[in-house]
N, C-alpha and C positions, 0 to 999 in steps of 0.2 A: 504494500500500500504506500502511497504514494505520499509525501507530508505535503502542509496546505502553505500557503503565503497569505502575508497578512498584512492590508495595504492601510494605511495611515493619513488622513487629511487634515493635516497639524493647523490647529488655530490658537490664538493667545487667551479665548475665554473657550472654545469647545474643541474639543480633538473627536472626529468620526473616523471612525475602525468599518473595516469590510474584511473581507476573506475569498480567500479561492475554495472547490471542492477539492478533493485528494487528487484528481488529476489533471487538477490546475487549466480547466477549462474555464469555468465562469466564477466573475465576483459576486460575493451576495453582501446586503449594508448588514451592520452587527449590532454596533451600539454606538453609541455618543458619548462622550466624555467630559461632563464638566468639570472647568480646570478651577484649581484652587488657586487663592492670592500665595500661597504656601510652599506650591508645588515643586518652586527652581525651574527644570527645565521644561519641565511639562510630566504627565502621568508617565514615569518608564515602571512605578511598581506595577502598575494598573496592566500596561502592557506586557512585560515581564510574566506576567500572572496568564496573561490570555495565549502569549509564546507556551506557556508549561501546557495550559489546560489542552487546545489545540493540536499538537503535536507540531508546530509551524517550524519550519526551518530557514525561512527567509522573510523579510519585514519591511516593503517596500514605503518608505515616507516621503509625500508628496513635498515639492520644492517651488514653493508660491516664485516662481520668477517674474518679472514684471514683461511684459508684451514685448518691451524692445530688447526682451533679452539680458538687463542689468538684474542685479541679485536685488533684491528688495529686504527690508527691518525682518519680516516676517520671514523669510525664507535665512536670513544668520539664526534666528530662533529655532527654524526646523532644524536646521543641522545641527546647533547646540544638543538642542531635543535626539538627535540619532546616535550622537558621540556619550552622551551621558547612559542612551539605552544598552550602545556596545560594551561599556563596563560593566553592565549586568547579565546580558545573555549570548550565548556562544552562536547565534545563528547567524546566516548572511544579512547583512544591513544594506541597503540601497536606495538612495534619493533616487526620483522622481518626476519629471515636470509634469507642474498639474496646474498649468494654466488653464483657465478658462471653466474648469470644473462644476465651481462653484456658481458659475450662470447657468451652466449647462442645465447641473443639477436643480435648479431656482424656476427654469424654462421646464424639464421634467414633470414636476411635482404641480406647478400652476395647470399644466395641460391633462394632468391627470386624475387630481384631485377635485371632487365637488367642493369641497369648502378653501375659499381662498386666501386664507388666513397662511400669512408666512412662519411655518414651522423649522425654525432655524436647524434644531437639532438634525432635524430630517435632512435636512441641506447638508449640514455636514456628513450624515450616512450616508446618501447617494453619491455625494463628491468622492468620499471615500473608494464607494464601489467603483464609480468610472472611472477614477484612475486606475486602480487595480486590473479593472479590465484591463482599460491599457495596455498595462506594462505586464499582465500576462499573454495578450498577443503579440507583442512583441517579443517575448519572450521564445514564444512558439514560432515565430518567423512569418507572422502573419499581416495585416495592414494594422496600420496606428490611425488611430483616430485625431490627434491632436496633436503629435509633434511634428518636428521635423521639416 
């Protein structure tokens, strides 16, 4: 059996978690993360814990880049966020650009949902999963949806 990937859409007040199945075909959204004034870098117990429970061997976290390609506040914090999680767990770590995600996901959820009420949390579980997609099609040598 195959171990899963566990794709990360770092935010400074909510972090969304997604996941692949065991062979690393499709992302599904997981949970939402709200961050603590407390936390440092961000949730790595939180995640560390979901790496154990899961059997994950790789933990892709999304890399807020700004449009023209320059690193943005948010994406030094993702990486802090990656390098703080690699002192605790022994699996692959790997940024990820996840430009755009978060519209996409916001465009999703409005077209789908009857009530139009913006469900933040959600936003971030969805972003989560499409990036993950992502970077498991590519992964697999497939089309990318958003980079490149």
């Amino acid at each position: 059996m195959n171990k899963r990937v566990l794709g990360i859409d770092f935010g400074l007040r909510r972090v969304g978690v997604a996941m692949s199945d065991p062979l690393r075909m499709f992302a599904t959204r997981l949970l939402t993360i709200e961050r603590r004034r407390d936390d440092g870098a961000g949730p790595v117990s939180e995640i560390a814990e979901l790496v154990s429970t899961h059997d994950i061997d790789t933990v892709v976290v999304g890399l807020p880049v700004r449009t023209d390609g320059r690193e943005s506040e948010i994406a030094m914090a993702a990486e802090e966020f990656a390098k703080a999680l690699a002192e605790v767990i022994t699996c692959r770590i790997e940024m990820h650009d996840e430009r755009y995600t978060s519209i996409l996901a916001s465009r999703i959820i409005l077209d789908t949902q009857k009530k139009k009420k913006r469900d933040k949390p959600l936003v971030d579980r969805v972003a989560a999963e499409i990036m993950l997609q992502d970077w498991l099609d590519k992964e697999r040598g497939g089309l990318a949806a958003f980079t490149e």
